[in-house]
C-alpha positions as CSV (number, residue, x, y, z in Angstrom):
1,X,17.0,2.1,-11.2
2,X,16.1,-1.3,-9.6
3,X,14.0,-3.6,-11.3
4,X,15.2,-6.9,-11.4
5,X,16.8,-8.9,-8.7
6,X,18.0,-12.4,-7.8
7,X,16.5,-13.3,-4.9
8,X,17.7,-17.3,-4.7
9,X,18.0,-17.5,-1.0
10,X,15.9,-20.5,1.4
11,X,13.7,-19.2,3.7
12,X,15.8,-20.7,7.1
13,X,18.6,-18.6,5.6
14,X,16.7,-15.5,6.4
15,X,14.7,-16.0,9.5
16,X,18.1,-16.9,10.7
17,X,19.8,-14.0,9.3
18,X,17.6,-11.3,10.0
19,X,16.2,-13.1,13.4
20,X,13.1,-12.9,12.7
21,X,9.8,-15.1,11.8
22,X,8.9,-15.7,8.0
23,X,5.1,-15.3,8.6
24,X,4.1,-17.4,5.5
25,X,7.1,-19.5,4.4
26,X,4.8,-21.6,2.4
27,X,4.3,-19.3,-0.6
28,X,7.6,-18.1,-0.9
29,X,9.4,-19.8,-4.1
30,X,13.0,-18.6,-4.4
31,X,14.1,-17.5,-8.1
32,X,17.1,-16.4,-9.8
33,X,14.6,-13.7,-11.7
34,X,12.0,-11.4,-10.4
35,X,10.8,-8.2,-12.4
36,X,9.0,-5.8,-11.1
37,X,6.8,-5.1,-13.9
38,X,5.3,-8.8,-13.0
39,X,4.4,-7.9,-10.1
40,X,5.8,-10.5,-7.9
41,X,5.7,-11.0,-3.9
42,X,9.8,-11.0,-2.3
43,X,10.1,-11.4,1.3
44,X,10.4,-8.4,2.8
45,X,12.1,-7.9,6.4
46,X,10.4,-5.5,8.6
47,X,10.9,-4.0,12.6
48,X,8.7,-6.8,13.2
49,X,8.7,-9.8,11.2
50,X,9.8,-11.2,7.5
51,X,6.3,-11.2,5.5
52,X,5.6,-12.1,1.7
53,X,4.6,-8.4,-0.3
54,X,4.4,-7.3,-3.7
55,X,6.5,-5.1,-6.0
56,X,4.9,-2.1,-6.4
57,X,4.3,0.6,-3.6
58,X,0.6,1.3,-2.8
59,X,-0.2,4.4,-0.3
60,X,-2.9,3.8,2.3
61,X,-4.9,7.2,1.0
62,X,-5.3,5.2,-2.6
63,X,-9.1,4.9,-3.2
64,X,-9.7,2.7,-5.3
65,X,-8.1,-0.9,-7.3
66,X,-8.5,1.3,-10.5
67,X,-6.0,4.3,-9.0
68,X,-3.6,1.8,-7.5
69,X,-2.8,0.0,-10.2
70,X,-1.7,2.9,-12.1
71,X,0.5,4.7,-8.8
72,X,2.1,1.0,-8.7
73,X,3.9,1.4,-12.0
74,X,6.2,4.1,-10.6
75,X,6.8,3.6,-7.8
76,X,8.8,0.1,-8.4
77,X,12.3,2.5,-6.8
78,X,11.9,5.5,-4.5
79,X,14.3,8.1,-4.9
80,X,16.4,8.8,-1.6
81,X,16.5,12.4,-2.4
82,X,12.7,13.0,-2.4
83,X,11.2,10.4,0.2
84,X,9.8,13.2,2.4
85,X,8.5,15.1,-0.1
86,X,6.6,12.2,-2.4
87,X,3.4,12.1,-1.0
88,X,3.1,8.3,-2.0
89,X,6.7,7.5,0.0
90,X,6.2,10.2,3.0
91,X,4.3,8.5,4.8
92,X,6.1,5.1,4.7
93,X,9.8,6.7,5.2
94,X,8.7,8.0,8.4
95,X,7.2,4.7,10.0
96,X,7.5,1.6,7.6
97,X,10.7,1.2,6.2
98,X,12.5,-2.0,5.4
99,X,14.7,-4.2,4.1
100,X,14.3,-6.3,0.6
101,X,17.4,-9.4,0.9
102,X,18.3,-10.1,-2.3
103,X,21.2,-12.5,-3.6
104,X,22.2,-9.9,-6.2
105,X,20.5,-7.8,-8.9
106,X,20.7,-7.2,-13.0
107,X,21.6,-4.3,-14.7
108,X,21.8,-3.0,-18.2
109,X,24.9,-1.2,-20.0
110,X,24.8,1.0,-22.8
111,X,27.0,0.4,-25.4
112,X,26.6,2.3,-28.6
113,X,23.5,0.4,-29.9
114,X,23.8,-2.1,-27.7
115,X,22.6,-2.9,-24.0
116,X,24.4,-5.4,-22.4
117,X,23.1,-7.3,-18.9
118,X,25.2,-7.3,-16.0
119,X,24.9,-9.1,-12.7
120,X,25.8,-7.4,-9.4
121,X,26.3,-9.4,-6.3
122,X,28.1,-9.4,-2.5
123,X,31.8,-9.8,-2.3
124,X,32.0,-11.1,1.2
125,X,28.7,-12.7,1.7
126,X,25.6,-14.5,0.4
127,X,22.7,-11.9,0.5
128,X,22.6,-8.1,0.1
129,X,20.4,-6.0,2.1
130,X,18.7,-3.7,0.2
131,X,16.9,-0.4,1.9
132,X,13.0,0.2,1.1
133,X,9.9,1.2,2.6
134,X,6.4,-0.3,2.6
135,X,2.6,0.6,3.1
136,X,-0.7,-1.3,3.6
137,X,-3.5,-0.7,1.4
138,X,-7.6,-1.5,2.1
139,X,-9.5,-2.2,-1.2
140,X,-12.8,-1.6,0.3
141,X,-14.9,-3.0,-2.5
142,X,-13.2,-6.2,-1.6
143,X,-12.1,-5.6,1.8
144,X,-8.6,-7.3,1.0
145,X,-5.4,-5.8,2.4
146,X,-2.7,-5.9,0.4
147,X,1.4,-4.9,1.7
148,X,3.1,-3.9,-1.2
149,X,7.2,-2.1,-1.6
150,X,9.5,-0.2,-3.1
151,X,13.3,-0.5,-3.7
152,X,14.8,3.0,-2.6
153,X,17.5,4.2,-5.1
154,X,20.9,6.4,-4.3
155,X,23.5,8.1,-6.9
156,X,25.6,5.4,-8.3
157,X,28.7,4.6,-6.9
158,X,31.9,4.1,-9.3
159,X,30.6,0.3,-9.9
160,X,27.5,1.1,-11.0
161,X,27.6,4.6,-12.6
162,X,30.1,2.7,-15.1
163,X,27.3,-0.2,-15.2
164,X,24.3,1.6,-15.0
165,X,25.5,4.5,-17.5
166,X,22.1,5.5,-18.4
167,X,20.6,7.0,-15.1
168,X,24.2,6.6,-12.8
169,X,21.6,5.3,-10.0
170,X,21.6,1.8,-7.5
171,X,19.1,0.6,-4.8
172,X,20.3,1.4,-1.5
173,X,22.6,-1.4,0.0
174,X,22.6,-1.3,3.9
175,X,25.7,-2.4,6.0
176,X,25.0,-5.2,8.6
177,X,25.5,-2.8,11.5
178,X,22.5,-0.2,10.4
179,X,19.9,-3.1,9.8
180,X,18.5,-1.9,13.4
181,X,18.7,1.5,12.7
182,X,17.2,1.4,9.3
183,X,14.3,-0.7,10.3
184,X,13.6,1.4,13.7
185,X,15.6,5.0,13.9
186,X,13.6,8.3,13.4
187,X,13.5,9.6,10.1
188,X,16.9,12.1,10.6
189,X,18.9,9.5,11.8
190,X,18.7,7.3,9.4
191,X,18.8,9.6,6.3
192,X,23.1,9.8,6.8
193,X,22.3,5.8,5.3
194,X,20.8,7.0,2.6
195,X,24.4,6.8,0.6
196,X,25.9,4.7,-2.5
197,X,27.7,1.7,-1.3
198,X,31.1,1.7,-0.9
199,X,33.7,0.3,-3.1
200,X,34.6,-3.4,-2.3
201,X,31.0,-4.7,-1.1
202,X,29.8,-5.3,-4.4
203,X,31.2,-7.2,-7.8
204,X,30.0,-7.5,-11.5
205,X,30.3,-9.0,-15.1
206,X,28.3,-9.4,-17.9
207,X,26.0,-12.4,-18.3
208,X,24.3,-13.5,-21.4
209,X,21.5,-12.3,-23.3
210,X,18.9,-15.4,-21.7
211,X,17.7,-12.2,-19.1
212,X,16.8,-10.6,-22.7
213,X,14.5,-13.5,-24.0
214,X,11.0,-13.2,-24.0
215,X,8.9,-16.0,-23.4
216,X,11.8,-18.3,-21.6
217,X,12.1,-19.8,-17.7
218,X,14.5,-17.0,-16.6
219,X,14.6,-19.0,-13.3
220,X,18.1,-21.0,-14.1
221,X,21.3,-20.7,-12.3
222,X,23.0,-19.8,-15.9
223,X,21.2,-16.5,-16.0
224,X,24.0,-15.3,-13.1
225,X,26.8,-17.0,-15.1
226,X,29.5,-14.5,-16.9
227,X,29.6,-14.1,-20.8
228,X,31.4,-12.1,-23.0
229,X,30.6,-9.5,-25.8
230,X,32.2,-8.6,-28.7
231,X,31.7,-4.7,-28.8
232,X,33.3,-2.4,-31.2
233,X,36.8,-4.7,-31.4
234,X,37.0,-5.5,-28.1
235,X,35.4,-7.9,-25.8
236,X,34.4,-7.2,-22.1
């Protein structure tokens, strides 16, 4: 799955990138560290605009603050196997989809015993372009409307079903060229994107176990740096 990314990346970068306006610049605070279980709002690039939302995908038929903060906790990832059958993702998969750019993303190994972090980011660029969908949800006892995401997740590719040996899953890593289409296609057009990355677009290695301390600024450029383990007689 997909809960932690990198998204380090200044907010002219991505107006310019995506070509599009960043509707409220002024509360977005890059970070080397976001987790999902926080809660926290990522840019998120839509057909229309680039737009502050939270983690944590909300469906507009939610009826109360009580029931949405319990759909929240799973649905963090989508699965791309099941978006039109999830009645919290159907809905968004058809006419809300979008894009999450993130400077890479953290994942955990098992071996034996241990789980060791890895960071995963771009070969031949700065920013990744992650495939999700979003919704807009009413409270109406405080008549606040609140966007909220969710990552969508494919099989693994050989990079990450290596990494990510638990579950052998990875978000959904769009190609420059299907931005447009992802964003704006009909919903059977753009399900042949709905693929694991090829090999070559993404890199990895182990960093150390900071991303594992509780209670510590996680928001440090040393939390991406590589660091080796000692596993069994070897080190990797």
């Amino acid at each position: 799955m997909c809960f932690t990314v990198n998204v380090n990346i200044v907010k002219e970068e991505l107006g310019k990138r995506y070509n599009k306006e960043f509707l409220d610049p002024e509360r977005y605070r890059p970070s080397y560290y976001y987790h999902a279980f926080s809660l926290p709002f990522i840019p998120v690039v839509t057909d229309r605009d680039i737009r502050l939302m939270q983690w944590g995908l909300i469906p507009s038929w939610v009826s109360d603050i009580s029931q949405a903060n319990d759909i929240r906790k799973s649905t963090f990832n989508a699965r791309s196997e099941s978006l039109s059958e999830k009645p919290a993702f159907s809905e968004s998969f058809i006419s809300r989809r979008c894009i999450l750019p993130v400077s890479g993303f953290y994942e955990w190994q098992h071996r034996g015993s241990q789980k060791i972090p890895w960071f995963i980011f771009p070969v031949n660029d700065s920013v990744l372009s992650l495939g999700g969908i979003w919704n807009e949800w009413t409270d109406n006892e405080s008549n606040s409307v609140l966007r909220t995401f969710s990552i969508i997740t494919t099989e693994a590719n050989n990079l990450l079903a290596e990494i990510h040996n638990s579950a052998r899953r990875m978000p959904l890593v769009l190609d420059g060229k299907d931005l447009d289409k992802w964003l704006s296609g009909e919903p059977e057009s753009v399900r042949e994107l709905m693929r694991p990355a090829p090999e070559g677009v993404m890199a990895a290695h182990t960093i150390g176990p900071l991303i594992g301390t509780k209670a510590t600024d996680k928001n440090k450029a040393d939390i991406t740096k590589p660091y080796q383990y000692y596993i069994t007689g070897s080190l990797f």
